[in-house]
N, C-alpha and C positions, 0 to 999 in steps of 0.2 A: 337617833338618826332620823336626819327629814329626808323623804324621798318624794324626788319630783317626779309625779305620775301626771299623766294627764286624766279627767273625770271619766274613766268609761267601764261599761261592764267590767269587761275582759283583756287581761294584759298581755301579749307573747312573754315566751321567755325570754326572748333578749330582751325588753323591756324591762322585765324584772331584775334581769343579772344587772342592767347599765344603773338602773337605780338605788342597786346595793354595792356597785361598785364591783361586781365579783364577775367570774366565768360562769356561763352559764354551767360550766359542765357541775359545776359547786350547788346552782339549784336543783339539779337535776338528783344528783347524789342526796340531796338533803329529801327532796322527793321519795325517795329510795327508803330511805331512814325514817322519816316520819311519818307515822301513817295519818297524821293530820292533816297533810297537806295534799289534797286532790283535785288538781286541775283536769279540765276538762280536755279533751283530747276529741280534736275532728277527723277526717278518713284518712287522712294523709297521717295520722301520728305526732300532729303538733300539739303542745301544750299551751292551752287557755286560761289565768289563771285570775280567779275570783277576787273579790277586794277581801276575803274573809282568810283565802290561801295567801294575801299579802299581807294580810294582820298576825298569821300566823309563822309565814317569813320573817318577820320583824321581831316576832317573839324570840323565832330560834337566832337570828343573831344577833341580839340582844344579849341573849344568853352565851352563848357559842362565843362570837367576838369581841364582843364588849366587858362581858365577866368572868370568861375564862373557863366557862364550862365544858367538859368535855360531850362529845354525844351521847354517851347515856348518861352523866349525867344531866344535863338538858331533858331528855324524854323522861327520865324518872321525875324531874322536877314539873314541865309540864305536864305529865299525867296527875301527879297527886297536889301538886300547888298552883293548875293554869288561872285560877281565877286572880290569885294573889299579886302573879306575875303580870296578868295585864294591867291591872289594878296598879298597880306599882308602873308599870310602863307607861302607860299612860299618864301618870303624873312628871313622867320624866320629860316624856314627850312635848307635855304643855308647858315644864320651867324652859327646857331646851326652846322652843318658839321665843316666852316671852324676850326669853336673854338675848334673842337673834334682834326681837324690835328692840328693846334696849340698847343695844351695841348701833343699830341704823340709827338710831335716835342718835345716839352721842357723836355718830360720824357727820349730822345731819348739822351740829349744833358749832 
């Protein structure tokens, strides 16, 4: 999944949710559940969340939506295989791009 963020520290949660396509209330829960994921929170109680809390977003639905994991198991999977999983994600990540130029390419031609 590519998500269009723009360059910056720190994302809102609606940002987050619009870019995975979900409700926020879905990040929020997943926040809940994961204890990998910890955004930063200013006085008022909004959520700030890191490019590392979006890497690990991406992890969970990755897992969660894309392959059908349940939530634990997704948390058992990234506690004892997180290295494997990004490892692997990010190789998806980069055929998913190149197929996207490919495909502009041939609409191009």
């Amino acid at each position: 999944m590519h998500l269009n963020l723009p360059d910056k520290l720190y994302y809102s949660i609606g940002e987050v949710a619009a870019a995975f396509e979900v409700n926020t209330s879905l990040i929020r829960f997943w926040e809940k559940e994961f204890k990998e994921i910890n955004p930063r929170k200013n006085a008022k109680g909004d959520r700030r969340f890191s490019k590392e809390d979006i890497e690990t977003l991406q992890l969970i639905y990755h897992l969660v939506k894309e392959r059908g994991f349940t939530l634990e198991g997704a948390k058992i999977h990234l506690r004892e295989h997180r290295q494997q999983t990004l490892n692997n994600y990010e190789i998806i990540r980069k055929l998913e791009s190149i197929k996207a130029e490919l495909l502009k390419i041939k609409n191009q031609l």
